[in-house]
C-alpha positions as protocol buffer text, in pm:
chain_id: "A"
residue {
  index: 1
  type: UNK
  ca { x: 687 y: -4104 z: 93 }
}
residue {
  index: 2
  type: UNK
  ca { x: 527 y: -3874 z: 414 }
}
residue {
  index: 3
  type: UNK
  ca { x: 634 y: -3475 z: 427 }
}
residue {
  index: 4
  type: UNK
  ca { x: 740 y: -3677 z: 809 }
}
residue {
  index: 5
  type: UNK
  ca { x: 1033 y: -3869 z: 682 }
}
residue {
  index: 6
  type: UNK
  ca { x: 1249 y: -3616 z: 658 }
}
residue {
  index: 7
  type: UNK
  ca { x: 1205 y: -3492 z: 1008 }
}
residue {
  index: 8
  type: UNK
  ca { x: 1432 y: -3651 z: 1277 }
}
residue {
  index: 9
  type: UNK
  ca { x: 1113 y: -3766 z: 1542 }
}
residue {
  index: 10
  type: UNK
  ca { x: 1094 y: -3872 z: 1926 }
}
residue {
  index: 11
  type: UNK
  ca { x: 1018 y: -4221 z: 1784 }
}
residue {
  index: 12
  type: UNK
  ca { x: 1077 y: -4415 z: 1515 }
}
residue {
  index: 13
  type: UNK
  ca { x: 846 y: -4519 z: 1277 }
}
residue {
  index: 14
  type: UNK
  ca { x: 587 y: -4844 z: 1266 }
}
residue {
  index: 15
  type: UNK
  ca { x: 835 y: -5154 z: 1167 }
}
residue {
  index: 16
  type: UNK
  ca { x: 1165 y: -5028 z: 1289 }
}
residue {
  index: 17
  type: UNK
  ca { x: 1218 y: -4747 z: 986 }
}
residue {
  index: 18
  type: UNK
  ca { x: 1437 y: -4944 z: 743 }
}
residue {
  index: 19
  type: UNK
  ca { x: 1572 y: -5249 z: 944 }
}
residue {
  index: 20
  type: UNK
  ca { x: 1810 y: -5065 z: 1174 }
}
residue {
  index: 21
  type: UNK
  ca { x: 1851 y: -5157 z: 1550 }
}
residue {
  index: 22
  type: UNK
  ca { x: 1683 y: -4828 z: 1684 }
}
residue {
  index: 23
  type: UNK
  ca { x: 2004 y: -4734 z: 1875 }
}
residue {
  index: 24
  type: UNK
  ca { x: 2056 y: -4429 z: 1702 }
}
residue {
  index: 25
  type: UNK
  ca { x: 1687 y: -4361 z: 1733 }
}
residue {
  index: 26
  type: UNK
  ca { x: 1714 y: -4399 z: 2110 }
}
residue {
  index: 27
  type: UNK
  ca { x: 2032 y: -4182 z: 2165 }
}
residue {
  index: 28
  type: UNK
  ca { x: 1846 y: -3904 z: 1970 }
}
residue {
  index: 29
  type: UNK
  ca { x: 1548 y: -3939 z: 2208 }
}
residue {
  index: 30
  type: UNK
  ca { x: 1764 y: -3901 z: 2502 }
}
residue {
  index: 31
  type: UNK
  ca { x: 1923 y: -3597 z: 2369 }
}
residue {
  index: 32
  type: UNK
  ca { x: 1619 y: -3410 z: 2302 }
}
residue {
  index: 33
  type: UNK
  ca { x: 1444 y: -3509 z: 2654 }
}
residue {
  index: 34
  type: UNK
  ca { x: 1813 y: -3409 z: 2815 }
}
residue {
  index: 35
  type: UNK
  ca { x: 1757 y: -3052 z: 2607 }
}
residue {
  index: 36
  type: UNK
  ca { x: 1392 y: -3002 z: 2731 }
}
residue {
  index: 37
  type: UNK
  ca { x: 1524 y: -3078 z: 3065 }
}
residue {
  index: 38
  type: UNK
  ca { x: 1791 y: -2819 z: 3060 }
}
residue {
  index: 39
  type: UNK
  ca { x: 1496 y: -2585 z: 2897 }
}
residue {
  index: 40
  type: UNK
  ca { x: 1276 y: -2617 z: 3153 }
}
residue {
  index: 41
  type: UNK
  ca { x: 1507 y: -2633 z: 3417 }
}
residue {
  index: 42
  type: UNK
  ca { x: 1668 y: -2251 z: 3325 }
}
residue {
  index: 43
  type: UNK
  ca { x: 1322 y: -2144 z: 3213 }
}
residue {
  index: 44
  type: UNK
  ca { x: 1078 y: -2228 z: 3504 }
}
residue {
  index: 45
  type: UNK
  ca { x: 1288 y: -2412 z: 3807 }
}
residue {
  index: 46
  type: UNK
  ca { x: 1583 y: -2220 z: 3835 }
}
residue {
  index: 47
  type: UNK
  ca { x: 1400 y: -1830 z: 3828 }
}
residue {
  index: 48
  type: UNK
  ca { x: 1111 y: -1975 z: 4065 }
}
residue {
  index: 49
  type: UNK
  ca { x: 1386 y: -2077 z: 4339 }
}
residue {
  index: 50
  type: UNK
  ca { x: 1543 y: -1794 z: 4322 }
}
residue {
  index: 51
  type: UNK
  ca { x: 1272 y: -1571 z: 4359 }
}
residue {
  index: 52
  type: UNK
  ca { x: 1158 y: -1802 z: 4697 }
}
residue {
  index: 53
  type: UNK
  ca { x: 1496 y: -1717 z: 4841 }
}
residue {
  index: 54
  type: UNK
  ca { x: 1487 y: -1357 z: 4787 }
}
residue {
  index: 55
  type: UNK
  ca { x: 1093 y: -1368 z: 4963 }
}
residue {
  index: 56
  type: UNK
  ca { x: 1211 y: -1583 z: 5226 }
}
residue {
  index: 57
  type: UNK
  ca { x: 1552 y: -1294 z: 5296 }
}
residue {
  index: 58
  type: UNK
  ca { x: 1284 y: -1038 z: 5255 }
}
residue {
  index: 59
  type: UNK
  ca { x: 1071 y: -1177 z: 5559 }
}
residue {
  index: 60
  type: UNK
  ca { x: 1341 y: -1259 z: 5743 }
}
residue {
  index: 61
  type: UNK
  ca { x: 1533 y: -910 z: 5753 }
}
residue {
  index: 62
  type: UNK
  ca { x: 1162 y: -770 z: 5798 }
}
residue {
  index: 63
  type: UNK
  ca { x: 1249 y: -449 z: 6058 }
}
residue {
  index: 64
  type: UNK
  ca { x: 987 y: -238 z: 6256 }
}
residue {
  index: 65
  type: UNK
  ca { x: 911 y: 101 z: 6033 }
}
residue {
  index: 66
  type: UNK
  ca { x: 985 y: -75 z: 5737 }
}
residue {
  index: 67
  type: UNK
  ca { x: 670 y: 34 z: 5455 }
}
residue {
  index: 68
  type: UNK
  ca { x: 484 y: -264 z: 5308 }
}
residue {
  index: 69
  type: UNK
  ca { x: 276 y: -398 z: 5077 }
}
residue {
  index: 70
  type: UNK
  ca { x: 70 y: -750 z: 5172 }
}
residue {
  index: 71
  type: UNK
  ca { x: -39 y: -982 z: 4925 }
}
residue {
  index: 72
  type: UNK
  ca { x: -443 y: -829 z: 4930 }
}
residue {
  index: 73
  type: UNK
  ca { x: -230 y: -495 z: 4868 }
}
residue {
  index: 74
  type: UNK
  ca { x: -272 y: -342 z: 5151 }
}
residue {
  index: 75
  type: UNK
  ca { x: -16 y: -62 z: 5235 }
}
residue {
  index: 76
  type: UNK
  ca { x: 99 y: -5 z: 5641 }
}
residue {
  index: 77
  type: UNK
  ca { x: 417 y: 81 z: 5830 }
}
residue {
  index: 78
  type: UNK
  ca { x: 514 y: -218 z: 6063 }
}
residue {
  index: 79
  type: UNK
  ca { x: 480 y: -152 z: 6457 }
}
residue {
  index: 80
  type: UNK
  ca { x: 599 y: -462 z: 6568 }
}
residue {
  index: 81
  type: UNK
  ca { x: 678 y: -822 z: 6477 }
}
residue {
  index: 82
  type: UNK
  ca { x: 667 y: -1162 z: 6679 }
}
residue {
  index: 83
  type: UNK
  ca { x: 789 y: -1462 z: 6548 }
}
residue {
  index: 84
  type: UNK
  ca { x: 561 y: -1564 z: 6272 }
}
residue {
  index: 85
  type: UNK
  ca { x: 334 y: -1254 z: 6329 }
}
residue {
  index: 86
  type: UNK
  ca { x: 371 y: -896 z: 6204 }
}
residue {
  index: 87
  type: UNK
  ca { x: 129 y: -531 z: 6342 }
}
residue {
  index: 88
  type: UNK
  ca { x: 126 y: -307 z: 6108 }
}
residue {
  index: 89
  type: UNK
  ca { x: -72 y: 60 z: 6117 }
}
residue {
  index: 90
  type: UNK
  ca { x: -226 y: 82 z: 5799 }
}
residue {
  index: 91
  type: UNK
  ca { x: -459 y: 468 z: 5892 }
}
residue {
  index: 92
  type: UNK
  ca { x: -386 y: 679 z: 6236 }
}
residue {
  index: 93
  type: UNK
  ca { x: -487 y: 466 z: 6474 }
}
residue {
  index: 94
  type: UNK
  ca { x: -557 y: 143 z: 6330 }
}
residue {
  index: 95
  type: UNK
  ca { x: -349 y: -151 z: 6368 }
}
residue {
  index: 96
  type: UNK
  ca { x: -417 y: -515 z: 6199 }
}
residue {
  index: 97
  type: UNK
  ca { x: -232 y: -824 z: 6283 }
}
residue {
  index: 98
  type: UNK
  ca { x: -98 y: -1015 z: 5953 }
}
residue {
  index: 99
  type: UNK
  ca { x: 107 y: -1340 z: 5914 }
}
residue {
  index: 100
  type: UNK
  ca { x: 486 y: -1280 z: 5820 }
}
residue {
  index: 101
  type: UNK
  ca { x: 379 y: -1468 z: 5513 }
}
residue {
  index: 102
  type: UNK
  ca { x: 125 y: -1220 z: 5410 }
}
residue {
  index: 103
  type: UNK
  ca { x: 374 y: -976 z: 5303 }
}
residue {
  index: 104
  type: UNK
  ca { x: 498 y: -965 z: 4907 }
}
residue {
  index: 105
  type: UNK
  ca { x: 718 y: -674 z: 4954 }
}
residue {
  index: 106
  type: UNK
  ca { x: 863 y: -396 z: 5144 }
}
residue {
  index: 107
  type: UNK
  ca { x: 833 y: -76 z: 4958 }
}
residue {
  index: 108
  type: UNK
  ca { x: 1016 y: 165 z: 5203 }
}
residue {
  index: 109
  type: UNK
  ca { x: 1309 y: 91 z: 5420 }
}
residue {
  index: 110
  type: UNK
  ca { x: 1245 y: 174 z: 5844 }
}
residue {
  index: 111
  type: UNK
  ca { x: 1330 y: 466 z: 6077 }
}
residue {
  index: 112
  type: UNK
  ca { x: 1646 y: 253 z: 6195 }
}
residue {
  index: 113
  type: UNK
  ca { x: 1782 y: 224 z: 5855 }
}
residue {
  index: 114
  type: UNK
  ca { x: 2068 y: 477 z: 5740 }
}
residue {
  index: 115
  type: UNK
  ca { x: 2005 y: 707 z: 5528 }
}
residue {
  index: 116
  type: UNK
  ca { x: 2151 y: 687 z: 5187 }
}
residue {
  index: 117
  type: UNK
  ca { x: 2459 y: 888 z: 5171 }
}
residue {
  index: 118
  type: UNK
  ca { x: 2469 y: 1145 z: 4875 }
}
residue {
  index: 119
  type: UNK
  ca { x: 2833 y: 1247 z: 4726 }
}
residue {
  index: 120
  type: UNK
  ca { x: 2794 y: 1630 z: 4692 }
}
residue {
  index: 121
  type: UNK
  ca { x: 3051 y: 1846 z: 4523 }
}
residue {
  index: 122
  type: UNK
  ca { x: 3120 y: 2157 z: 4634 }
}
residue {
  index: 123
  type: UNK
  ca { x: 3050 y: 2410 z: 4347 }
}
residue {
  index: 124
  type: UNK
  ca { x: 3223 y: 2755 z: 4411 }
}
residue {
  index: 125
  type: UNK
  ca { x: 3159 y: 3039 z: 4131 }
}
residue {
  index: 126
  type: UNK
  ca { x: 3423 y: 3299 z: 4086 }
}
């Protein structure tokens, strides 16, 4: 008798484990490769598409003034963009040209944006 008997395995034993047909031996491997699907799948697919969509939405909605950060971490303010090209002033008056792809994020939103509307209340003191 092995400490491994009791413990239900990917495969069955040397010799068919007792004479049965190995159909409940195959259903049980199918059910555990389904669950490490579904594992990996919520674990590592899912959250990596998901964060290539937002990157992708993030380059395309990419505005002139917008404050950004490229992937060697350099920090600029962009001056213009062409189609698959972006000029951004990183000091005074100097200007680099970096692919679109080159950016991982946009720290500050542009000139054009709106400004972010505050709710005041009016206080009044008697």
């Amino acid at each position: 008798m092995s400490i491994f008997d009791s413990i239900p395995l990917l495969f069955s034993p040397p010799g068919g484990g007792g004479g049965d047909n190995g159909s409940g031996s195959s259903f049980v491997t199918l059910i555990t490769f389904g669950l490490v699907f579904l594992i990996f799948y919520f674990l590592i697919i899912r959250p990596q598409s998901k964060r290539q969509k937002d990157t992708k939405s993030m380059l395309a909605n990419l505005q002139k003034g917008d404050k950004v950060i490229t992937i060697g971490g350099i920090r600029g303010v962009i001056q213009s963009i062409k189609d698959d090209t972006v000029m951004l002033k990183i000091a005074g008056d100097v200007v680099v040209e970096f692919s679109r792809s080159a950016i991982s994020s946009v720290v500050g939103a542009g000139s054009k944006s709106p400004p972010a509307k505050r709710s005041e209340k009016s206080t009044s003191t008697n």
